[in-house]
C-alpha positions as CSV (number, residue, x, y, z in Angstrom):
1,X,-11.9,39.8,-89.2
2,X,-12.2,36.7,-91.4
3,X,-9.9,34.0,-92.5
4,X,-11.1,32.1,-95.8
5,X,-10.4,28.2,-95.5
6,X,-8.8,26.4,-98.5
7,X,-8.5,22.9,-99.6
8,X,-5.3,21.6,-101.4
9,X,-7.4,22.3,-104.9
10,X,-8.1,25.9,-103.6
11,X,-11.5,25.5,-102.9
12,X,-12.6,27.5,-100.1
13,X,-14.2,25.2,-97.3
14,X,-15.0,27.9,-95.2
15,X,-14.9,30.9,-93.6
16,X,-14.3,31.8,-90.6
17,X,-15.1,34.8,-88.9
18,X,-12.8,35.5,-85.8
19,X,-15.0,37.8,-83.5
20,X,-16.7,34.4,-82.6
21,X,-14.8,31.9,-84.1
22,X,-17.9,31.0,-86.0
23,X,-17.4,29.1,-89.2
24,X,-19.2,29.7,-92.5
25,X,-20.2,27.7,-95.0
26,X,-19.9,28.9,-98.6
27,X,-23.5,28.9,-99.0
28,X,-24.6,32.0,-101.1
29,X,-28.0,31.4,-98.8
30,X,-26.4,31.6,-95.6
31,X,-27.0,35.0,-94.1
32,X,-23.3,35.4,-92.2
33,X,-21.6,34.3,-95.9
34,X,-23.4,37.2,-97.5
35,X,-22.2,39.4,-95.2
36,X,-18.6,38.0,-95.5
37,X,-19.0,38.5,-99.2
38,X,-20.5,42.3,-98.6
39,X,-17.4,42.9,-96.4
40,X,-15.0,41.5,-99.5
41,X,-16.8,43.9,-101.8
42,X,-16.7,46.7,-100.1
43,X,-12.3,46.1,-100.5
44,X,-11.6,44.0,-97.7
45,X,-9.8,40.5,-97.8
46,X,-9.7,38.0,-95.4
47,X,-6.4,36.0,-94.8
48,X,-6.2,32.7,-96.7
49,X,-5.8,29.2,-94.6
50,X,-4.8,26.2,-96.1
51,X,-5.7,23.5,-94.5
């Protein structure tokens, strides 16, 4: 459902959600990377991207 966007340092970039294709910002503010992070808590993990 998700694939979590990394940088070389293994920062995560972004998220992006795959129903839509949408990407995320890691912004605890943004309302769609609150729910990514609900969806993580609740034992899910998206797939990791390096970019």
């Amino acid at each position: 459902m998700y694939k979590r966007l990394i940088d070389a340092d293994n920062n995560t970039v972004a998220i992006r959600r795959e129903v839509d294709d949408a990407f995320i910002p890691p912004d605890p503010e943004n309302v769609d990377f609150r729910a990514f992070e609900q969806w993580v808590a609740e034992g899910n993990q998206p797939e990791v991207v390096s970019l």
